[in-house]
C-alpha positions in Angstrom: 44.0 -41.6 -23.4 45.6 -38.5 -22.3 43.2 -36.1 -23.8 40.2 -37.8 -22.6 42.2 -37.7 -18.7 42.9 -34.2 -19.1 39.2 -33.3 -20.4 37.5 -35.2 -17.6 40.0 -33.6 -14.4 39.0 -30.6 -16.5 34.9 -31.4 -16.2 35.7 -32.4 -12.6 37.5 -29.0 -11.7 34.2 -27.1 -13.0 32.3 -29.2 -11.2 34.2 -28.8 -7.7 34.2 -25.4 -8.7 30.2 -24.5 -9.1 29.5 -26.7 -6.0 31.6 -24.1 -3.8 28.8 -21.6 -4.3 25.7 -21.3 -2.9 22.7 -22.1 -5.8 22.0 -18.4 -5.6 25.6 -17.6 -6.0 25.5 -19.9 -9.2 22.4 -18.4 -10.7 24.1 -15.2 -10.6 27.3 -16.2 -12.0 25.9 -18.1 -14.8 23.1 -16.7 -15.9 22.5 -13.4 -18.1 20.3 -11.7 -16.1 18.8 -10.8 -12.8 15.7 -10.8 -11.6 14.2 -8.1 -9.1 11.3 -8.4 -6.8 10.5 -5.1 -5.8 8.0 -4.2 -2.8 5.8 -0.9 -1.8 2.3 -0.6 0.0 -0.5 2.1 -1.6 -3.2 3.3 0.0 -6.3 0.3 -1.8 -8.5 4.3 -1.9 -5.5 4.9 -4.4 -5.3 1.7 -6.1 -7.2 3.0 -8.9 -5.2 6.7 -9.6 -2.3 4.1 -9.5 -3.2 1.4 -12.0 -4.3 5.0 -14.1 -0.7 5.8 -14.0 1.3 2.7 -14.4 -0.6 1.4 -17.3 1.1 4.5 -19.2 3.8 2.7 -18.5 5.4 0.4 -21.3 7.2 -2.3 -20.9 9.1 -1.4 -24.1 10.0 1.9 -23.5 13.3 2.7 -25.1 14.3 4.8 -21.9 13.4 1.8 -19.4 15.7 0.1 -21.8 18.4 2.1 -21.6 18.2 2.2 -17.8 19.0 -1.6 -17.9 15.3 -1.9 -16.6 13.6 -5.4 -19.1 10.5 -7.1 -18.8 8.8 -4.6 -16.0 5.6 -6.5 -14.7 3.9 -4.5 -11.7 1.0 -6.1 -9.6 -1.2 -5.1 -6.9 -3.7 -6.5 -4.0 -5.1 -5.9 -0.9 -3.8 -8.2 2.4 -4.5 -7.3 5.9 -6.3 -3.9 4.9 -3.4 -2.7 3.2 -2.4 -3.3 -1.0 0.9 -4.5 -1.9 2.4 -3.6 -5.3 4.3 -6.0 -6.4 7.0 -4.9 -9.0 9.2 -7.0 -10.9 11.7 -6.7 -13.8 15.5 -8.0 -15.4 18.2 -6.4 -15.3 21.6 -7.0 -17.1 23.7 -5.5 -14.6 24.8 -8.1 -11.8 25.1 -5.5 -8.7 22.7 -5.8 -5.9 22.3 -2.8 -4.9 20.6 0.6 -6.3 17.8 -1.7 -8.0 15.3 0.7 -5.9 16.3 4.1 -7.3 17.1 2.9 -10.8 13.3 1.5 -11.1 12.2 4.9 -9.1 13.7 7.2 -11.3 13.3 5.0 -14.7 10.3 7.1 -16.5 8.5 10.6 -15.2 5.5 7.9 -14.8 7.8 5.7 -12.4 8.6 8.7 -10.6 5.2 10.3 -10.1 4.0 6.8 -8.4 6.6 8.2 -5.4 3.6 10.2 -4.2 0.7 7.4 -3.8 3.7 4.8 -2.3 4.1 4.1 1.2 7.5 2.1 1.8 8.3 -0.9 4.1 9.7 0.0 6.9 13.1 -1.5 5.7 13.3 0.1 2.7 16.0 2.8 2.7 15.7 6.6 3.5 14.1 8.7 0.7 13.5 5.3 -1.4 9.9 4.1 -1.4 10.6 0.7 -2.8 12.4 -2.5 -1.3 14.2 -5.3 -2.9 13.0 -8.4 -1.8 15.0 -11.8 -1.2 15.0 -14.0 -4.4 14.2 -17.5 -3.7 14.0 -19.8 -6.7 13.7 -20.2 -10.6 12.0 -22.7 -12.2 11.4 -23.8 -16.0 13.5 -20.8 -17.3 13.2 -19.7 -21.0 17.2 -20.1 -21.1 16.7 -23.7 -20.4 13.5 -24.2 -22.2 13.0 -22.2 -24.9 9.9 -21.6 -27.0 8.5 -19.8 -29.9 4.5 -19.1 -28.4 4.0 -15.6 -29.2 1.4 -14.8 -26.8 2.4 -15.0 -23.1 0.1 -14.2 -20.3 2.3 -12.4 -17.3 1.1 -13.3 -13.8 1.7 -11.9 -10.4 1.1 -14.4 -7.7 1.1 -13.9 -3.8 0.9 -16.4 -0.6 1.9 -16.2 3.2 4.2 -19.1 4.4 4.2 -20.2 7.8 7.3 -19.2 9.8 7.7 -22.5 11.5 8.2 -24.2 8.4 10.4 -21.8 6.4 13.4 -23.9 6.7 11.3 -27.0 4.6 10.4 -24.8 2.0 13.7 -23.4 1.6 15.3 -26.1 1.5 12.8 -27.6 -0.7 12.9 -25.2 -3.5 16.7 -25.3 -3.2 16.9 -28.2 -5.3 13.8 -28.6 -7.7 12.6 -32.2 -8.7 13.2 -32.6 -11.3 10.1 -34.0 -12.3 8.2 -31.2 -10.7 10.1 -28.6 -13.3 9.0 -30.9 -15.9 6.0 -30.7 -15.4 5.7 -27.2 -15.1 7.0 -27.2 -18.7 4.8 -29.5 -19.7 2.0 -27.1 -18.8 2.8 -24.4 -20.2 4.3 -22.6 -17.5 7.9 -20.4 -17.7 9.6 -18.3 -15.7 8.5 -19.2 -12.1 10.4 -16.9 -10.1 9.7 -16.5 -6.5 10.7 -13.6 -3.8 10.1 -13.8 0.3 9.4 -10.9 2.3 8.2 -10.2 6.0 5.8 -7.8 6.7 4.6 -6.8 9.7 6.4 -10.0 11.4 4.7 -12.4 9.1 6.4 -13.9 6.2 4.8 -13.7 2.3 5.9 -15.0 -1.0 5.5 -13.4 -4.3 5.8 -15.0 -7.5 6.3 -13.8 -11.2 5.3 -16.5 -14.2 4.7 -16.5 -18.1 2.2 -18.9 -19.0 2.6 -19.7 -22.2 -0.5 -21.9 -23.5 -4.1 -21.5 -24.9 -6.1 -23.1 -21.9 -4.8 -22.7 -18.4 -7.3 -24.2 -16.9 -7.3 -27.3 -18.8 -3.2 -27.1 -18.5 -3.3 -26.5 -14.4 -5.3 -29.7 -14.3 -2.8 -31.5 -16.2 0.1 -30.2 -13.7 -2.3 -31.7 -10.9 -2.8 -34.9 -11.9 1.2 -35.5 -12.2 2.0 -38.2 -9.6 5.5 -36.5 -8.6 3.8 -33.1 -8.4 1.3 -34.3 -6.1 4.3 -35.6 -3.8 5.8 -32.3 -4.0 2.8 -30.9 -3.1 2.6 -32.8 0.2 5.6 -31.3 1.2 5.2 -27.5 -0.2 1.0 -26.8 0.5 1.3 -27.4 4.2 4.3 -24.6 4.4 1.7 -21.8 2.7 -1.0 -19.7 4.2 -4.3 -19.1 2.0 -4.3 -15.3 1.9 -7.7 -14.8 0.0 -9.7 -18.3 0.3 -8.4 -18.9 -3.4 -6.4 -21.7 -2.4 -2.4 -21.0 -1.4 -1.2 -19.0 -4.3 -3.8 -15.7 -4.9 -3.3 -14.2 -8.4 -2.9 -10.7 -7.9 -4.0 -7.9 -10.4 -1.8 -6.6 -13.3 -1.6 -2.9 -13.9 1.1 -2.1 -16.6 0.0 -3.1 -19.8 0.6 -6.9 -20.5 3.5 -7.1 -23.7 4.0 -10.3 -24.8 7.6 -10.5 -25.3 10.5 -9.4 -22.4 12.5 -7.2 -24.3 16.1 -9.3 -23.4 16.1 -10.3 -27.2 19.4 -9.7 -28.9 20.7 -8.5 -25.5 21.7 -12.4 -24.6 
């Protein structure tokens, strides 16, 4: 009787313990890695000497490696006359600061991008790129594993309406449930979402694995789920169609899709 007293105070402790962070403050304490959302502008007269140069760019690399750099996805496309590159990658290393030089300075190819770059106006002197403000995780591979060994990396961007900020935060600070299931369910991983501002309005970027053989048929699935479609009532009306594709506009890749994140063994 003792043992089973002393276990639960114990399981009650931890508990008191993880709800005196933040969920942000929890992701980073528990999990293994972090994720960066990176932001620059190029020229869209550019876009194409750019996507020429990043695609040398692997995402196994033994020297991104060794930087701490996994998993480097990089995305591009044009909003308000201007394109947004979109850069996103894992690190090991917990600190929050210096993610903007170490992707900078990674690889000679990283570092010759300097020169077709403009930075936000935020982003710190002599550093093109700017860490943006991580918002959510959904249907992790820690959580749910799999074994698929094709996975299609996507780069995803919407505007979300100012006046409704709060609702989406505070939304996507506690995830049905049955909305992350069914994300799983179709085939999706690794939702991972960053806000920005630019130019006074606010925009959202997303990375995601999809890890399935028929998206389309899969994204119908996900639409027909009765709790999705409630959580959709509450998300859609927060998000601004950028592109007349409907409120999330799949951007184009330009490193060279790898299949597999490189974090393996490094858990």
């Amino acid at each position: 009787m003792m043992k089973k007293l002393l276990i639960l105070t114990f399981l009650v402790l931890l508990g008191a313990q993880a709800l005196a962070f933040s969920p942000y403050e929890n992701r980073m304490r528990f999990e293994d890695r972090q994720r960066i959302g990176l932001i620059a502008f190029v020229k869209p007269s550019q876009t194409q000497k750019l996507q020429s140069l990043v695609s040398k760019v692997s995402q196994h690399d033994a020297k991104l490696s060794q930087q701490g750099i996994f998993n480097l996805s990089m995305y591009v496309r044009e909003v308000n006359n201007r394109a947004v590159v979109f850069a996103y990658f894992e690190s090991l290393d917990k600190s929050i600061q210096g993610k903007e030089a170490l992707l900078a300075n990674a690889s000679p190819e990283l570092a010759n991008l300097t020169k077709y770059l403009t930075p936000h106006k935020r982003a710190a002197k002599g550093q093109v790129w700017l860490r943006m403000e991580w918002m959510n995780l959904i249907a992790s591979t820690e959580v749910f594993p799999h074994t698929q060994p094709n996975v299609q990396k996507m780069g995803l961007m919407s505007g979300l309406k100012p006046e409704l900020e709060l609702q989406y935060r505070q939304l996507h600070q506690a995830n049905w449930p049955g909305v992350v299931d069914g994300m799983v369910n179709s085939n999706y991983r690794n939702w991972t979402t960053f806000l920005i501002e630019l130019e006074g309005e606010l925009y959202l970027f997303t990375y995601t694995e999809y890890i399935g053989e028929n998206i389309k048929k899969d994204n119908a699935k996900m639409a027909k789920d009765p709790t999705t479609q409630r959580w959709w009532q509450h998300t859609e009306q927060c998000l601004i169609n950028l592109h007349g594709e409907g409120n999330w506009s799949q951007m184009t890749q330009i490193t060279t899709p790898i299949t597999t994140s490189g974090l393996e063994g490094k858990k």
